[in-house]
N, CA, C and O atoms as CSV, one atom per row, in Angstrom:
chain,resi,resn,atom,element,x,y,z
A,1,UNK,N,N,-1.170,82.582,157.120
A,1,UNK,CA,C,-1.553,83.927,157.478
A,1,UNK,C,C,-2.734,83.879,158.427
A,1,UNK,O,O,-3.567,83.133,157.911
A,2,UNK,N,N,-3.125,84.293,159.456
A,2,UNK,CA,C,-3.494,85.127,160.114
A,2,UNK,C,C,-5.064,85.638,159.928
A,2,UNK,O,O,-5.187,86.760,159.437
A,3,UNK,N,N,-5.860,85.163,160.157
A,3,UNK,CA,C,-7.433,85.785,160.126
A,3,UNK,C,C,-8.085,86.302,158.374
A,3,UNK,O,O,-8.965,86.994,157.861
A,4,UNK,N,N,-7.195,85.603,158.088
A,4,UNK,CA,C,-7.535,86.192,155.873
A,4,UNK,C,C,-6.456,87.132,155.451
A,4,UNK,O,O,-6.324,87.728,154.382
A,5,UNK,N,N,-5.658,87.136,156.601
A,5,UNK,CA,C,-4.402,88.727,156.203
A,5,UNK,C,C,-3.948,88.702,155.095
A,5,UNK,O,O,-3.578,87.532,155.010
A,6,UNK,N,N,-3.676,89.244,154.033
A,6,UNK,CA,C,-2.800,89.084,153.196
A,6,UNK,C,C,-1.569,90.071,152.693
A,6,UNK,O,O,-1.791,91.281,152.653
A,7,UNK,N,N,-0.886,89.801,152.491
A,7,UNK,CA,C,0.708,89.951,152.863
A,7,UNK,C,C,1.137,90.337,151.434
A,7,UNK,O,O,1.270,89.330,150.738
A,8,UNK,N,N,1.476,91.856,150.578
A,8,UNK,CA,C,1.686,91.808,149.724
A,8,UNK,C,C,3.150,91.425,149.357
A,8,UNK,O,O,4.057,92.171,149.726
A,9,UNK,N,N,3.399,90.386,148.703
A,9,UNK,CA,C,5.029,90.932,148.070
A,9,UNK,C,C,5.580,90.878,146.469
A,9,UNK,O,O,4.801,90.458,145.612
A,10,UNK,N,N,6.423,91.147,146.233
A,10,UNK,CA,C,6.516,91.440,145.089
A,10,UNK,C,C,6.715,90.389,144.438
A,10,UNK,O,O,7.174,89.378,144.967
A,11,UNK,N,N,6.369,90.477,143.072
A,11,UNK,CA,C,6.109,89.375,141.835
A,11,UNK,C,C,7.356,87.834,142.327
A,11,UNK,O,O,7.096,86.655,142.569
A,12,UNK,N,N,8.632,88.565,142.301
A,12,UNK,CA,C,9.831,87.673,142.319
A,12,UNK,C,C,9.964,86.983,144.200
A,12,UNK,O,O,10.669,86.156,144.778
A,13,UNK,N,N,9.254,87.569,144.434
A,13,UNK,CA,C,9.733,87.141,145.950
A,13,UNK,C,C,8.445,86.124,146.607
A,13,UNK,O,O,8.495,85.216,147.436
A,14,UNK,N,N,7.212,86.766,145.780
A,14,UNK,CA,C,6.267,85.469,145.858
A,14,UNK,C,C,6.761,84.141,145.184
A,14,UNK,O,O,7.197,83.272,145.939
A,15,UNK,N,N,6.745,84.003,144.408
A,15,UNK,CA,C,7.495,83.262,143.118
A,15,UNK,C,C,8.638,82.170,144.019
A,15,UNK,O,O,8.601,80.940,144.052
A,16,UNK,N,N,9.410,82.899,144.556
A,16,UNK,CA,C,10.242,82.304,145.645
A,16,UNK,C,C,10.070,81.427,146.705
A,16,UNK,O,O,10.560,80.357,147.066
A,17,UNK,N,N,9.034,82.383,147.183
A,17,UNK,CA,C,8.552,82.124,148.185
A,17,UNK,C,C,7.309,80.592,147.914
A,17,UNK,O,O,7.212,79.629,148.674
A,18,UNK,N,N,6.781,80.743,147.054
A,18,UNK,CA,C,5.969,79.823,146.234
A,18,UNK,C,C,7.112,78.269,145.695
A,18,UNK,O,O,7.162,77.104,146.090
A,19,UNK,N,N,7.588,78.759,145.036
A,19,UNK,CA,C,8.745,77.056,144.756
A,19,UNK,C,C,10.036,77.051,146.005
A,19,UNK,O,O,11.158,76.571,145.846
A,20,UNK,N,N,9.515,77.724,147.256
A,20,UNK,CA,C,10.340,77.453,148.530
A,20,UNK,C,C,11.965,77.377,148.021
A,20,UNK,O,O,12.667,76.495,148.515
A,21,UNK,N,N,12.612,78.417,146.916
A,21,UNK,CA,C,13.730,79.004,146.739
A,21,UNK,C,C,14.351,79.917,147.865
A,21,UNK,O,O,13.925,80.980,148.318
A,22,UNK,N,N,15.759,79.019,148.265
A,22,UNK,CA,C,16.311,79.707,149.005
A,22,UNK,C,C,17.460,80.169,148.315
A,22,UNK,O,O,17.806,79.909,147.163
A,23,UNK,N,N,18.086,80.991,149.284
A,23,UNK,CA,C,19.589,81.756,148.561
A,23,UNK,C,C,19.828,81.921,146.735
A,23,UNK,O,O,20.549,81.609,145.788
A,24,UNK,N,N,18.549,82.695,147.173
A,24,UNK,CA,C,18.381,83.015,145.146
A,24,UNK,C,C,18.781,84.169,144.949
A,24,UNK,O,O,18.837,84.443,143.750
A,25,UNK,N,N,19.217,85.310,145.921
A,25,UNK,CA,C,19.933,86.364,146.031
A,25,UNK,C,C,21.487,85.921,145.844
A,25,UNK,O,O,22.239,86.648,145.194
A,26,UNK,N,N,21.902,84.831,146.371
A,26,UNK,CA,C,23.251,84.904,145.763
A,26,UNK,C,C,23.863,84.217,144.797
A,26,UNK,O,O,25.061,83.944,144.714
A,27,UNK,N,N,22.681,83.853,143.813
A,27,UNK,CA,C,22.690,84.241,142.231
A,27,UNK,C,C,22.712,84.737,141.239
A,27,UNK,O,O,23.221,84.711,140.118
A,28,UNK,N,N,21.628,85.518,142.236
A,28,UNK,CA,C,20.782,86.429,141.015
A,28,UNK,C,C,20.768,87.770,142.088
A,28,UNK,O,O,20.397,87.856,143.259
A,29,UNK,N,N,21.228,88.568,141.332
A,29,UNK,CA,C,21.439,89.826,141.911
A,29,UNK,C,C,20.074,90.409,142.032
A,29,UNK,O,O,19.293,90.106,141.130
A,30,UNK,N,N,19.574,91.310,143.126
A,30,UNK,CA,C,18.360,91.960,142.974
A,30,UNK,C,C,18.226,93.561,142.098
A,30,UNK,O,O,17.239,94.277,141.932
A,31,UNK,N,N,19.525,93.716,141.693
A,31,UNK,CA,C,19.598,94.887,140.669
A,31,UNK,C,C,20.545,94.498,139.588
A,31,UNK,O,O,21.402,95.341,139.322
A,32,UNK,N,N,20.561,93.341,138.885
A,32,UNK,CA,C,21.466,93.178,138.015
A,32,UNK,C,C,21.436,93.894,136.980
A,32,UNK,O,O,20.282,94.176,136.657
A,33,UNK,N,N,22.586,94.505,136.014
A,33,UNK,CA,C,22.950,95.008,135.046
A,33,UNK,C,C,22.071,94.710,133.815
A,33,UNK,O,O,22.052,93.555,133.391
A,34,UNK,N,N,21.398,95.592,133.258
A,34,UNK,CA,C,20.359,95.392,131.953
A,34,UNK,C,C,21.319,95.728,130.813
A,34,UNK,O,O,21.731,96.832,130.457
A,35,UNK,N,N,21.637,94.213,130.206
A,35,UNK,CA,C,22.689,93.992,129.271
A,35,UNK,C,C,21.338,93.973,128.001
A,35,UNK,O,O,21.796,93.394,127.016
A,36,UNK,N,N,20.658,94.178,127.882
A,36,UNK,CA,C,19.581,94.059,126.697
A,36,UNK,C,C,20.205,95.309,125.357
A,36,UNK,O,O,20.295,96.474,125.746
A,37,UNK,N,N,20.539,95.055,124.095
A,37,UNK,CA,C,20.688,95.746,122.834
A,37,UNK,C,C,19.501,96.454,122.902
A,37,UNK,O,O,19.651,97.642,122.616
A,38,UNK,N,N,18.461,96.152,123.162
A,38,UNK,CA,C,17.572,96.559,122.299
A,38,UNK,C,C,17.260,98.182,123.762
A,38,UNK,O,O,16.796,99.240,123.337
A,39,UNK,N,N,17.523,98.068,124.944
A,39,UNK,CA,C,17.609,99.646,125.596
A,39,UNK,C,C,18.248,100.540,124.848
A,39,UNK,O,O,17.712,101.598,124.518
A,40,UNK,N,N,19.634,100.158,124.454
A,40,UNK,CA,C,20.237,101.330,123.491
A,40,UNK,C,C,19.232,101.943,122.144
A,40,UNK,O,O,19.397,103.080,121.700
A,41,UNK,N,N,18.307,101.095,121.664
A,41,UNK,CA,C,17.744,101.769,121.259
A,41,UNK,C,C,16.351,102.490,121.436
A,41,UNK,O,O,15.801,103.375,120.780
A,42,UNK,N,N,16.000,101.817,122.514
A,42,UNK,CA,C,14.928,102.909,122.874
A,42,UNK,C,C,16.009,104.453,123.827
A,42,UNK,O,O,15.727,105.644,123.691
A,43,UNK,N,N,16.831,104.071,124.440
A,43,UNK,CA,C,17.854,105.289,124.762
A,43,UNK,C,C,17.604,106.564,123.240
A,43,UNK,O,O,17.501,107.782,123.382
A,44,UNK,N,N,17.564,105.893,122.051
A,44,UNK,CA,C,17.674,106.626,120.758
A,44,UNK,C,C,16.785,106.940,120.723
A,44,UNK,O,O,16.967,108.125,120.444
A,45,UNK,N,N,15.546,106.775,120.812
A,45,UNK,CA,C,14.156,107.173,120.520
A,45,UNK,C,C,13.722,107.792,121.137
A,45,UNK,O,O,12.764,108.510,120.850
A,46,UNK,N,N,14.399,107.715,122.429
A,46,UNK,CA,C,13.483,108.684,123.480
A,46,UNK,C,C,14.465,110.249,123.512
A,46,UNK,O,O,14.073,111.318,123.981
A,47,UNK,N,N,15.516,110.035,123.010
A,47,UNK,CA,C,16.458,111.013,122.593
A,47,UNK,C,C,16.213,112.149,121.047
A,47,UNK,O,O,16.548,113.312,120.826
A,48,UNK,N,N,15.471,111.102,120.223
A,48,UNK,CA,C,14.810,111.920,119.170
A,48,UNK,C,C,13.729,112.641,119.418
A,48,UNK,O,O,13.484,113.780,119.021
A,49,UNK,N,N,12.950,111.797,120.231
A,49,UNK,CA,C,11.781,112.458,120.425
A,49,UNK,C,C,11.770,113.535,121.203
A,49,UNK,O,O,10.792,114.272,121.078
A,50,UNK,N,N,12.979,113.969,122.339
A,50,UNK,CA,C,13.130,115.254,122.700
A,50,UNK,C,C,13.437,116.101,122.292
A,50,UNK,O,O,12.928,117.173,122.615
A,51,UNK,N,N,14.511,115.995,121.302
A,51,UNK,CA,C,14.614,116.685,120.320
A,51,UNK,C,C,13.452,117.503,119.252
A,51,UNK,O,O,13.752,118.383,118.446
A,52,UNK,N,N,11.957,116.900,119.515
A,52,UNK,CA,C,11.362,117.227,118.429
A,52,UNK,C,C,10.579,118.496,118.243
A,52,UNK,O,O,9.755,118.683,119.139
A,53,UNK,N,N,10.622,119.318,117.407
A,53,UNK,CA,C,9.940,120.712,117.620
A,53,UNK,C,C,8.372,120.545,118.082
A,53,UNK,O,O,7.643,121.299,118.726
A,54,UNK,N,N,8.195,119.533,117.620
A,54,UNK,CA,C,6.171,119.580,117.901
A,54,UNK,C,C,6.460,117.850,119.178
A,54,UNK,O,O,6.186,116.692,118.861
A,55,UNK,N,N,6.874,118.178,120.109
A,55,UNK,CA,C,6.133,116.947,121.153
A,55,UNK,C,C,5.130,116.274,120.536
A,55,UNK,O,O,4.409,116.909,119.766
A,56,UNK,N,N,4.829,114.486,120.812
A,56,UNK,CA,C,3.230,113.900,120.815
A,56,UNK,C,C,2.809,114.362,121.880
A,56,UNK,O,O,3.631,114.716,122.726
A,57,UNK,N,N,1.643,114.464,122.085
A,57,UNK,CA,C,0.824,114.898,122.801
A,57,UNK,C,C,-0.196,113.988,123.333
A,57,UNK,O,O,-0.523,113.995,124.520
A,58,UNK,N,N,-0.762,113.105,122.336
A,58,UNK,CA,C,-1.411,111.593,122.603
A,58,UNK,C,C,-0.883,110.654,122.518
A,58,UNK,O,O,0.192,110.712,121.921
A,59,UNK,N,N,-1.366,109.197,123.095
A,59,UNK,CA,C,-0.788,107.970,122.815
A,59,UNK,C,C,-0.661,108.015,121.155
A,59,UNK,O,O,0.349,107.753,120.502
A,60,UNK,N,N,-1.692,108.336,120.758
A,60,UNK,CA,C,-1.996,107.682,119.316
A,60,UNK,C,C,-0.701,108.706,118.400
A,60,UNK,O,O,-0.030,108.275,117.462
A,61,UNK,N,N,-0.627,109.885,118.888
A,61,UNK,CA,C,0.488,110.564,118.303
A,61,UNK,C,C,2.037,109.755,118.602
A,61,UNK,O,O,2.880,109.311,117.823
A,62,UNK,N,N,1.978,109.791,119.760
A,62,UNK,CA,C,3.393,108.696,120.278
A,62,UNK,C,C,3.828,107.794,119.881
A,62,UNK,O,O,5.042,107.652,119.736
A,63,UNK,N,N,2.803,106.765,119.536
A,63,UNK,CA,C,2.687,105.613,118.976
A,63,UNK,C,C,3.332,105.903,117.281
A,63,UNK,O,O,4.293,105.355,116.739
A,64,UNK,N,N,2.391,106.973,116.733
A,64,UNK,CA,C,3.141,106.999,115.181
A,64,UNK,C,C,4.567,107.470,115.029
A,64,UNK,O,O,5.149,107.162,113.989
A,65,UNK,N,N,5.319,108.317,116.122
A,65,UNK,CA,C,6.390,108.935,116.214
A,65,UNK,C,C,7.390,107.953,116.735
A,65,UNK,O,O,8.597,108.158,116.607
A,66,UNK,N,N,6.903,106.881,117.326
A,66,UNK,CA,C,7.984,105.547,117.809
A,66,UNK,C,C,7.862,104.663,116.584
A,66,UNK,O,O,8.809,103.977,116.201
A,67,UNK,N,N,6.461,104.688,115.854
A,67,UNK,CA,C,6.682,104.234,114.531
A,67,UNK,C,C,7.557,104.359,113.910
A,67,UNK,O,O,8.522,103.635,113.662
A,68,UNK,N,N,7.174,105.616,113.517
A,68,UNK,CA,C,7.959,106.358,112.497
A,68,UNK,C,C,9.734,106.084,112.534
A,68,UNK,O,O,10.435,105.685,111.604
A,69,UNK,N,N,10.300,106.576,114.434
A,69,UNK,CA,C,11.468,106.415,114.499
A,69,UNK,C,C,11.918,104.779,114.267
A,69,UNK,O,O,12.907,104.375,113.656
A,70,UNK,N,N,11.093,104.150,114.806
A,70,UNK,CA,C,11.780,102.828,114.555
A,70,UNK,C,C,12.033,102.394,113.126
A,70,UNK,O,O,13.038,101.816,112.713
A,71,UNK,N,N,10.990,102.755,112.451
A,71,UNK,CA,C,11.264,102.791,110.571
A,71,UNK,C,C,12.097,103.020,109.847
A,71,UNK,O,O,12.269,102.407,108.793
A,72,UNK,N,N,13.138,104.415,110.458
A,72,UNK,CA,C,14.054,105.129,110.124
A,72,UNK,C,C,15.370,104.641,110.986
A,72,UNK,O,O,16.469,104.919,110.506
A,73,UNK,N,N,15.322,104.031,112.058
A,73,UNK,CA,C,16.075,102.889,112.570
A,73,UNK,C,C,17.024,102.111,111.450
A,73,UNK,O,O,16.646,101.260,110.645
A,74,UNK,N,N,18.446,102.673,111.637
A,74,UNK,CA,C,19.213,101.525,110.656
A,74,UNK,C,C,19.678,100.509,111.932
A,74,UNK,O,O,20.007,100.900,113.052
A,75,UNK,N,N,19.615,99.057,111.454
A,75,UNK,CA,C,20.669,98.617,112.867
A,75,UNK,C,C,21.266,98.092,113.307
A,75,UNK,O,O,21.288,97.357,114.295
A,76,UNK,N,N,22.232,98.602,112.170
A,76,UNK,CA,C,23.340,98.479,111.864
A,76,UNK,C,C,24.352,99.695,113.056
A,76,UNK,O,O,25.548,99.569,113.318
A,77,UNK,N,N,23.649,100.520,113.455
A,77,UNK,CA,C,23.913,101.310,114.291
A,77,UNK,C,C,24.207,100.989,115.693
A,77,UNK,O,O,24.954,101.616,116.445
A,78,UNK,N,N,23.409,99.756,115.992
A,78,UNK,CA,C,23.515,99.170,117.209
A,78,UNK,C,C,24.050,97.665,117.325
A,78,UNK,O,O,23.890,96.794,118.179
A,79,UNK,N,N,24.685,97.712,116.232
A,79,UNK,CA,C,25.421,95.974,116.334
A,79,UNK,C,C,26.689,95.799,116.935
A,79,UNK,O,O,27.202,94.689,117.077
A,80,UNK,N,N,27.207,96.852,117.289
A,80,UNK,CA,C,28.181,97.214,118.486
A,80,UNK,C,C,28.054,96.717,119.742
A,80,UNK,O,O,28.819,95.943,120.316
A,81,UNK,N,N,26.992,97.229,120.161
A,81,UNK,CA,C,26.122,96.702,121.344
A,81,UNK,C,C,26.036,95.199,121.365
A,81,UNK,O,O,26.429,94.577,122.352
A,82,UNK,N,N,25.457,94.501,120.147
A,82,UNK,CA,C,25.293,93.240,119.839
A,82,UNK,C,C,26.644,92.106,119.884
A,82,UNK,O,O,26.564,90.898,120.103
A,83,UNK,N,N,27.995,92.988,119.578
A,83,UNK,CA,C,28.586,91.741,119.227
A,83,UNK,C,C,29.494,92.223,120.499
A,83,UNK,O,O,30.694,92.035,120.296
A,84,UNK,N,N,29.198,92.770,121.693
A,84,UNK,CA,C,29.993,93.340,122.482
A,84,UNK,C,C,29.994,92.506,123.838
A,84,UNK,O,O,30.841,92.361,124.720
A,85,UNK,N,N,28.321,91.870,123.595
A,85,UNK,CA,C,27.567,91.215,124.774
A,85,UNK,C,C,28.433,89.950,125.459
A,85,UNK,O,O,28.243,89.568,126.614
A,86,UNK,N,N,29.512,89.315,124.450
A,86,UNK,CA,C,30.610,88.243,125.339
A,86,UNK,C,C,31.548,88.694,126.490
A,86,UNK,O,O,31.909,88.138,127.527
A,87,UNK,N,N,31.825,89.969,125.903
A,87,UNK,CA,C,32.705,91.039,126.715
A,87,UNK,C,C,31.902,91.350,128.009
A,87,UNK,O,O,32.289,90.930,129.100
A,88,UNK,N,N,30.939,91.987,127.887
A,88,UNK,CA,C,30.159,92.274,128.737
A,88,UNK,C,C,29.100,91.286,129.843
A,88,UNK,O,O,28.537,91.758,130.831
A,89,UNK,N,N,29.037,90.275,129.529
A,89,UNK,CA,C,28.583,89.088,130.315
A,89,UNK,C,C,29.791,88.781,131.252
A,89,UNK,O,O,29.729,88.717,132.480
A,90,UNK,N,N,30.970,88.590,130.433
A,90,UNK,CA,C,32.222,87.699,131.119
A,90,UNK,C,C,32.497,88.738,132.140
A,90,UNK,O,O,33.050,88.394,133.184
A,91,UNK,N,N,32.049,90.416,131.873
A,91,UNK,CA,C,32.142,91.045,133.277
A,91,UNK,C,C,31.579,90.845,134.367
A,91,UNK,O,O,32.147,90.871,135.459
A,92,UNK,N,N,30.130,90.574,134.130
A,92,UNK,CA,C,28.953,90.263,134.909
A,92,UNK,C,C,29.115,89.505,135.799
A,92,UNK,O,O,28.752,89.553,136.975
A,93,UNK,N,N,29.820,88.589,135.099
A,93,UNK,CA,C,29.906,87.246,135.737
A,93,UNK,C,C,31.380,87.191,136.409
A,93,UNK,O,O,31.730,86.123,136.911
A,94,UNK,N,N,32.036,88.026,136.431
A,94,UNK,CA,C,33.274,88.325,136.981
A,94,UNK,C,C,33.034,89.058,138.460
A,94,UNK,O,O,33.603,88.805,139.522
A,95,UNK,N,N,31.971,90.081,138.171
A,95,UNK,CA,C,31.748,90.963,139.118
A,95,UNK,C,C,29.850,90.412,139.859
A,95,UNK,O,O,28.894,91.096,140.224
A,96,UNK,N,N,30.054,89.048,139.790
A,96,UNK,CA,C,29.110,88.441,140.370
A,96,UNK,C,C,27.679,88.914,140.399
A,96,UNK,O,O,26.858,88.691,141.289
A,97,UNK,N,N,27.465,89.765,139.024
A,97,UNK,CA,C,26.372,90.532,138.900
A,97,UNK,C,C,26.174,91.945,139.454
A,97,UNK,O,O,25.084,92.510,139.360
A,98,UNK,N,N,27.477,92.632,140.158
A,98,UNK,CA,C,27.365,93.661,140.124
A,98,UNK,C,C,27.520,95.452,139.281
A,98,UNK,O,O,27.433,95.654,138.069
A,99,UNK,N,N,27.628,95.934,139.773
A,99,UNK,CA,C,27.850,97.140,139.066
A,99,UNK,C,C,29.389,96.735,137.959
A,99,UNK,O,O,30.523,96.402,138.302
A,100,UNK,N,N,28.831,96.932,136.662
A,100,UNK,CA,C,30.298,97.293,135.628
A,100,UNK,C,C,30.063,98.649,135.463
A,100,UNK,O,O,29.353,99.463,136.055
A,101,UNK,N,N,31.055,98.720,134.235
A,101,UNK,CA,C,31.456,100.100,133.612
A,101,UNK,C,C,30.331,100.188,131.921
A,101,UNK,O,O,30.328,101.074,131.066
A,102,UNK,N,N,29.409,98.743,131.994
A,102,UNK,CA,C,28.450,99.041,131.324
A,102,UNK,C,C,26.728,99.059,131.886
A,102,UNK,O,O,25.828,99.381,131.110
């Protein structure tokens, strides 16, 4: 660089750019599919919590109400998600990391 310039870029592309990784885009998708179980259940929580007649209002309120929901969390509810993930990879990886139908 250039007179002290510094050049921001983002976390993954320094990183890259740092262990001199090339063609890591046509690996690794730059928007790949978030196959993670555990979104479906914050999807749930953030779905209760709109639902709720009294909103948190503070962290510290928020915090006990994600408590709370996660407590009341069976999850057994989300093991669907869990045992689904072979299905759903072998798409991934079919569709070279692009857009599925999950």
């Amino acid at each position: 660089m250039e007179d002290g310039a510094k050049v921001h870029l983002g976390f993954a592309k320094a990183v890259r750019k740092a262990l001199n990784i090339r063609g890591f885009s046509q690996w690794w998708p730059p928007s790949s599919p978030d196959l993670n179980p555990i979104e479906k259940v914050w999807r749930w929580i953030k779905a209760r919590i709109t639902q709720m007649d009294k909103f948190p209002t503070t962290l510290d309120e928020l915090k006990q109400v994600v408590q709370d929901l996660w407590d009341e969390m069976d999850p057994y509810r989300f093991i669907k998600h869990i045992e689904s993930m072979p299905k759903k990879l072998e798409e991934v990886i079919k569709r070279r990391g692009g857009a599925t139908v999950y």
